[in-house]
N, CA and C of each residue as an Amber inpcrd file, in Angstrom:
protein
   363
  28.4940000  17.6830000  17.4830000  27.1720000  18.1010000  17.0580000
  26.3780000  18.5700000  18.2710000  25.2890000  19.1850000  18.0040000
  24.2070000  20.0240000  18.9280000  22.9490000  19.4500000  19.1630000
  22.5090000  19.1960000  20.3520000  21.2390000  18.7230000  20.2050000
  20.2240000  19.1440000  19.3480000  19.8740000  20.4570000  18.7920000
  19.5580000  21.1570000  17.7710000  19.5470000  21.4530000  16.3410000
  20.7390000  20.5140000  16.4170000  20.9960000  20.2750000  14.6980000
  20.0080000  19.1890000  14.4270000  19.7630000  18.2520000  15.4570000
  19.2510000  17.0880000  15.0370000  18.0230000  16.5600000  15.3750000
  16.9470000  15.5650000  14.4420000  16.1110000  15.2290000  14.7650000
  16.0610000  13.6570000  14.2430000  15.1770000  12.7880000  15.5000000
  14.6540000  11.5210000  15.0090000  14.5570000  10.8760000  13.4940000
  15.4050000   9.9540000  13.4190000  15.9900000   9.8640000  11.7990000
  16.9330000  10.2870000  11.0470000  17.6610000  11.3450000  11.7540000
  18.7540000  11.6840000  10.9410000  19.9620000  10.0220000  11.0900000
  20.7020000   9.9120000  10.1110000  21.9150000   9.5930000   9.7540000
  23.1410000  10.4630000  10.5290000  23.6210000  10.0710000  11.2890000
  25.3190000  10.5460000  11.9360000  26.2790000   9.4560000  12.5410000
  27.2950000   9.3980000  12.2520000  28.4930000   8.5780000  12.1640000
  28.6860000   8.7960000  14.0980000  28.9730000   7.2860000  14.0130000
  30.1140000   7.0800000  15.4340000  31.2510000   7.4970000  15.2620000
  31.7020000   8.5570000  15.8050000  33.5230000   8.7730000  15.9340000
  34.4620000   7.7660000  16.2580000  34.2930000   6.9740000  17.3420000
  35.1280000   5.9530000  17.3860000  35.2770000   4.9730000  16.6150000
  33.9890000   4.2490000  16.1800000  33.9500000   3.3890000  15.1460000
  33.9510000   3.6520000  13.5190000  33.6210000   4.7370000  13.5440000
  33.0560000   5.2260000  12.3250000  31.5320000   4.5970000  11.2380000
  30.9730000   4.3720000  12.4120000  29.8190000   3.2490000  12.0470000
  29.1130000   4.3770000  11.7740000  27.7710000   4.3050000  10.7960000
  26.4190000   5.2310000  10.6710000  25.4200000   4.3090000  11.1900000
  24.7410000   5.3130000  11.5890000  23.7010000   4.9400000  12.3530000
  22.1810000   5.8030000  12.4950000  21.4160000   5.6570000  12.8690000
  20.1670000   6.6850000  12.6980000  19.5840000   7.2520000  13.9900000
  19.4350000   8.1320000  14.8540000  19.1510000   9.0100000  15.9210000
  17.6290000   8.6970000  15.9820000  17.1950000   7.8770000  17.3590000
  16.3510000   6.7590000  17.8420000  15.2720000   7.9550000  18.5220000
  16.6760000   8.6830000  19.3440000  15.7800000   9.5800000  21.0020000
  16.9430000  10.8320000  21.2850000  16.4880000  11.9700000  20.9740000
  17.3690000  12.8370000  21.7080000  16.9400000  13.2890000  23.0480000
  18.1180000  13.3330000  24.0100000  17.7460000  14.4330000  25.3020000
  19.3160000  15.2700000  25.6470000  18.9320000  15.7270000  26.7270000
  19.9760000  16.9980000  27.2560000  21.5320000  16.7470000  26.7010000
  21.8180000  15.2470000  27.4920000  23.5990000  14.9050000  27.4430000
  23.3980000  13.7680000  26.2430000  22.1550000  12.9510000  25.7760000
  22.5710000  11.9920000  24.6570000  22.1570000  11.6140000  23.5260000
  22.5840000  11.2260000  22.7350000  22.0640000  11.0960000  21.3110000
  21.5860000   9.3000000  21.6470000  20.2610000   8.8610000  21.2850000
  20.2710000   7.5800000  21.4200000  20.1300000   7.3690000  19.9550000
  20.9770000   5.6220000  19.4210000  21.0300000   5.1770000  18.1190000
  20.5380000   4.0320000  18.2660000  20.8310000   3.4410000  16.9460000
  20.1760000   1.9630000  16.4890000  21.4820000   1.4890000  17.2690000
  22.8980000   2.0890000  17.8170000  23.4020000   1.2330000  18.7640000
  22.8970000   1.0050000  20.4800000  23.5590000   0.0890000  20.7740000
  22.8470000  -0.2650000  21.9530000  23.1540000   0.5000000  23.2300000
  24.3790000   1.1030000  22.8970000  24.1070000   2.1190000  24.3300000
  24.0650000   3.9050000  23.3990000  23.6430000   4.8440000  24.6490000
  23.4300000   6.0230000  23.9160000  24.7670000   7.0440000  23.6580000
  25.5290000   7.7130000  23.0840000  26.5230000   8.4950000  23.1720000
  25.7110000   9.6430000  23.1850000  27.1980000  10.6960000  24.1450000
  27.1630000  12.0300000  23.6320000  27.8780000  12.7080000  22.6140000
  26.9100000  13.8310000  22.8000000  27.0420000  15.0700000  21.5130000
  28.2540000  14.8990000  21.3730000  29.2570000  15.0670000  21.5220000
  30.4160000  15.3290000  20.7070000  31.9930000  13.4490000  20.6850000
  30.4010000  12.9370000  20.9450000  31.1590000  11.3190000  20.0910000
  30.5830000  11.2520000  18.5980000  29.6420000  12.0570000  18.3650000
  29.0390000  11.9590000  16.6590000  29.4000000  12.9060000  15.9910000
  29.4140000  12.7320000  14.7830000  29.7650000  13.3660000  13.6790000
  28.6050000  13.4220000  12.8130000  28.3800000  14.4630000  11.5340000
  27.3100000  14.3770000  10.5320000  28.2690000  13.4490000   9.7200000
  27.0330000  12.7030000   8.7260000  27.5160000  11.8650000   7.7710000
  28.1460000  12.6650000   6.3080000  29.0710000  12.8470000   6.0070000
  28.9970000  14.0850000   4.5050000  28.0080000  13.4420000   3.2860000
  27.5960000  14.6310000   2.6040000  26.0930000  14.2240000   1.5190000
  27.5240000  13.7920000   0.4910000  27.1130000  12.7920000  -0.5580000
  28.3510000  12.3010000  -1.7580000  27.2610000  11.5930000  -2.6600000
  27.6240000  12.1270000  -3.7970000  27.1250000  11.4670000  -4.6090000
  26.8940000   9.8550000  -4.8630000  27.4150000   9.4130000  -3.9470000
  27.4890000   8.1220000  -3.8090000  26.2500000   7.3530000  -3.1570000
  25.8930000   8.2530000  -1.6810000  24.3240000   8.3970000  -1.4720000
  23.2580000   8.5840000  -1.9700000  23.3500000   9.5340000  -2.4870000
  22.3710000  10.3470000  -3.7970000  22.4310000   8.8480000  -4.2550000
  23.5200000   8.9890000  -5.2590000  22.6130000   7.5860000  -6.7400000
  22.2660000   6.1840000  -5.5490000  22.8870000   5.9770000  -4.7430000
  21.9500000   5.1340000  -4.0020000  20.2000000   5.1510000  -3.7980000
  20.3040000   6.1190000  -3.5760000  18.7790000   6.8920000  -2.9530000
  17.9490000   7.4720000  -4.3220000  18.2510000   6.5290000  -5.3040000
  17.4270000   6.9690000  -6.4470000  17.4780000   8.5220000  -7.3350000
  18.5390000   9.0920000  -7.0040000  18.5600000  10.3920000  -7.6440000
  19.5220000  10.1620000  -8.4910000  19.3560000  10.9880000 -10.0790000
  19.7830000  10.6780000 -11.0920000  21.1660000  11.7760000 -11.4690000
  22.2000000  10.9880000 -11.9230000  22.9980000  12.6390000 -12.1210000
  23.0060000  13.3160000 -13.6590000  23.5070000  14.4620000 -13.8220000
  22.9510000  14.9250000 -14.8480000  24.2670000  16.2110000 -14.3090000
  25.3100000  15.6490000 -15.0750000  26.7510000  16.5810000 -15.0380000
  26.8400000  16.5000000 -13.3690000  26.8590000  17.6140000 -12.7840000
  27.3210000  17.6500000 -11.7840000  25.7820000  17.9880000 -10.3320000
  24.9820000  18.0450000 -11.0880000  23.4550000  17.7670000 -10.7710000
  22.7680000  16.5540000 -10.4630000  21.9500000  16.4460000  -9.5260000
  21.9490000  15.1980000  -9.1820000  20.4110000  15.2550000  -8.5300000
  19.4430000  14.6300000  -9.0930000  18.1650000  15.0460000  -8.9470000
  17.3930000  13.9850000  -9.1800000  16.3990000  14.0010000  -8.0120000
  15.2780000  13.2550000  -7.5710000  13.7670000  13.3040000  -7.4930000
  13.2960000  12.3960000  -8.8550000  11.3360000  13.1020000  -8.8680000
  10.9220000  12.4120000  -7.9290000  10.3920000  13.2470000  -7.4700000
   9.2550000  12.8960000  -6.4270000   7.7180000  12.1560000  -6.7000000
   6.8590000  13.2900000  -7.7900000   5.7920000  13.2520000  -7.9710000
   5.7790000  14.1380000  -9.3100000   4.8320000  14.6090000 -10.5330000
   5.0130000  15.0110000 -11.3170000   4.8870000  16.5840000 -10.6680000
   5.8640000  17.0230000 -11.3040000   5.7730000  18.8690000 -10.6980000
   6.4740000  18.6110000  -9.1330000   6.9420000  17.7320000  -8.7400000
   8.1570000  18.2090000  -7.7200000   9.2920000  17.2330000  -7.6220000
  10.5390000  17.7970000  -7.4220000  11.1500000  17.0070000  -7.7290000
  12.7080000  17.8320000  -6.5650000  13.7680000  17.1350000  -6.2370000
  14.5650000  17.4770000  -5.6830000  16.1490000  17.7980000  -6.4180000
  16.7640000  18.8200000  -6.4260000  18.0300000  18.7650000  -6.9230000
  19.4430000  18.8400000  -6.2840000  19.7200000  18.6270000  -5.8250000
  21.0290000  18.5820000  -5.5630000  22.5080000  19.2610000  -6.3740000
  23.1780000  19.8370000  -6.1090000  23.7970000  20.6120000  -6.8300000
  25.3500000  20.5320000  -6.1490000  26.4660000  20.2680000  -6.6670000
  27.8130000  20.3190000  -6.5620000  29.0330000  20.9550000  -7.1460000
  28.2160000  21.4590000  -7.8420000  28.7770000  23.0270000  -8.8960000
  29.7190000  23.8420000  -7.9720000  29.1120000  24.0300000  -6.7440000
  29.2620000  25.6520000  -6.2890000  30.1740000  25.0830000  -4.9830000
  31.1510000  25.5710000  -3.9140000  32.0450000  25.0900000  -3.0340000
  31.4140000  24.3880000  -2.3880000  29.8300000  24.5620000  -2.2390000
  29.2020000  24.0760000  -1.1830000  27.9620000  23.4360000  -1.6440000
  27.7220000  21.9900000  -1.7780000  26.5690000  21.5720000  -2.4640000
  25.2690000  22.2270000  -1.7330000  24.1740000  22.3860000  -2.4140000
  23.2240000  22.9740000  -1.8280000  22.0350000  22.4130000  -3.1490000
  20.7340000  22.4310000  -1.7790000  19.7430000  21.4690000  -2.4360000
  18.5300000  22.3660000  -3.0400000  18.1180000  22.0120000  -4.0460000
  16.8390000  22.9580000  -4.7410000  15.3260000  22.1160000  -4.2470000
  15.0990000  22.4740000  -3.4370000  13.2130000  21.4240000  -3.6010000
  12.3270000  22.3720000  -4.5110000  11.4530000  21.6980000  -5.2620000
  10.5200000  22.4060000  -6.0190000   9.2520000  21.8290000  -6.0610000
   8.0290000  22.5520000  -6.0390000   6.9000000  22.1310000  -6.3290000
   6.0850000  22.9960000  -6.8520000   5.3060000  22.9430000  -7.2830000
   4.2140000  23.8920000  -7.8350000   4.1470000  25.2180000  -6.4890000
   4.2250000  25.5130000  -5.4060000   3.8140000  25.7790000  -4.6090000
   5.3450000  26.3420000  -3.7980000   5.9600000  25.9510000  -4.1020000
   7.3900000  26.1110000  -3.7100000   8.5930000  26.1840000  -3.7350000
   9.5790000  26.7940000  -3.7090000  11.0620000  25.9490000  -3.7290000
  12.0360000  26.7050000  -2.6680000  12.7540000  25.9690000  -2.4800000
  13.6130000  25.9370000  -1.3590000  15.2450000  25.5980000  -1.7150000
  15.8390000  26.7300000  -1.2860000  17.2770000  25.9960000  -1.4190000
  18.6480000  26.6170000  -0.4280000  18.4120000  25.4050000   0.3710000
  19.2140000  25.1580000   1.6100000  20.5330000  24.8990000   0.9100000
  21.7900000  25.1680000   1.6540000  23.0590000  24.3220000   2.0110000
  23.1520000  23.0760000   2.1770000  23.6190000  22.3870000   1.7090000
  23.3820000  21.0300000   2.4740000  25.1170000  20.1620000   2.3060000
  25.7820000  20.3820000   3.1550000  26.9640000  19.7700000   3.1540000
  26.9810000  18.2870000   4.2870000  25.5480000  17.9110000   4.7850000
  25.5180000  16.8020000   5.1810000  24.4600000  15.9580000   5.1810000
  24.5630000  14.9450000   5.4700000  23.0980000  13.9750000   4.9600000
  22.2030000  14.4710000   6.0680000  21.9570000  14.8790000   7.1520000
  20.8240000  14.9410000   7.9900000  20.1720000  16.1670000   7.5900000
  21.3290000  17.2170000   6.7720000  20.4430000  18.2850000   6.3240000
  19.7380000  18.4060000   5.0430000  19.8700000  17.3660000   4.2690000
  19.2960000  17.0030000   3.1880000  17.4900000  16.5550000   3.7580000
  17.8860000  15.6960000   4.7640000  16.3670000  14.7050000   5.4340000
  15.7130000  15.7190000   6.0010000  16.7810000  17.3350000   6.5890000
  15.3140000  17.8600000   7.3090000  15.3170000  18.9740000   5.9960000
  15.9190000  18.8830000   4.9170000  15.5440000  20.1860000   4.3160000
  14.0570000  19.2920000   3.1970000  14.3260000  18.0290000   3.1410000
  13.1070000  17.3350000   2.2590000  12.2270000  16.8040000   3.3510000
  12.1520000  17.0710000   5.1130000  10.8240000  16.5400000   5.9520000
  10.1890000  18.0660000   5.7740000  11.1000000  19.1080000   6.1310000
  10.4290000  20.7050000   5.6780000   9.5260000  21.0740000   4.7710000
   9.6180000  20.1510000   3.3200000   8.8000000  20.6400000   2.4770000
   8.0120000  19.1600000   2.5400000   7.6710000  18.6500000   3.2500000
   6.9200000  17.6640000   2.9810000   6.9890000  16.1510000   2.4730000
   8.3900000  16.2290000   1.9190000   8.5870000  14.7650000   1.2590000
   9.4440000  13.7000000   2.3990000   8.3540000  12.6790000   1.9220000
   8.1950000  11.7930000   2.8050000   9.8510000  10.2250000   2.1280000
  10.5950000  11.1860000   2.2920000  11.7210000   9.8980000   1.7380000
  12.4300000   9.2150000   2.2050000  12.6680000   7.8160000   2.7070000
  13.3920000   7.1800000   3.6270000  15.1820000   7.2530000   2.8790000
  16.0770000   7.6110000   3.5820000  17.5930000   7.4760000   2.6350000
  18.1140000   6.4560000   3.2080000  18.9110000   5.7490000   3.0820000
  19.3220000   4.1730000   3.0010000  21.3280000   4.5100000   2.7190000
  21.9080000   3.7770000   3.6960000  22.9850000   4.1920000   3.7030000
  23.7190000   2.7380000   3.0900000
């Protein structure tokens, strides 16, 4: 991974251990985590998005759709239809629909539009 892909809060896996973990502090050479020492960029991995997260994280499925209200009039969808899941945000005011083949791009494609959602692994 790239220092650039990532921001404070994302979810990405230890390679060696295969532990998840959440990105504390980025700088030049390291990713710092909720572990105790910091690795570099290319000891982490993204976490893959699975429906298994989703219904964890309160989103409901609905065939192969998998969707999360927010507030009345916005709500998040998730989609696994197509080779490549990719996420719908909607609001009165908006919608958005990113790629999302991993959990950190799910967190910045829902900090982008505003929703404030903690995901829980």
């Amino acid at each position: 991974m790239k220092a650039e892909e990532l921001m404070v809060g994302d979810w990405v896996r230890i390679k060696t251990t295969q532990h998840n973990t959440t990105v504390t502090n980025i700088d030049a050479n390291s990713v710092y985590t909720e572990a105790v020492f910091p690795v570099r960029y290319d000891e982490i991995e993204p976490v893959p998005l699975t429906p298994e997260i989703l219904e964890k994280n309160g989103f409901k499925k609905y065939d192969e759709l998998y969707r999360l209200d927010i507030t009345e009039g916005t709500f998040v969808n998730v989609d696994f239809k197509s080779k490549e899941p990719f996420v719908s945000v909607h609001n009165t005011c908006y919608r958005a629909t990113p790629i999302c083949r991993y959990l950190h791009q799910l967190q910045h494609a829902l900090r982008l539009c505003g929703i404030e959602k903690e995901i829980t692994l």
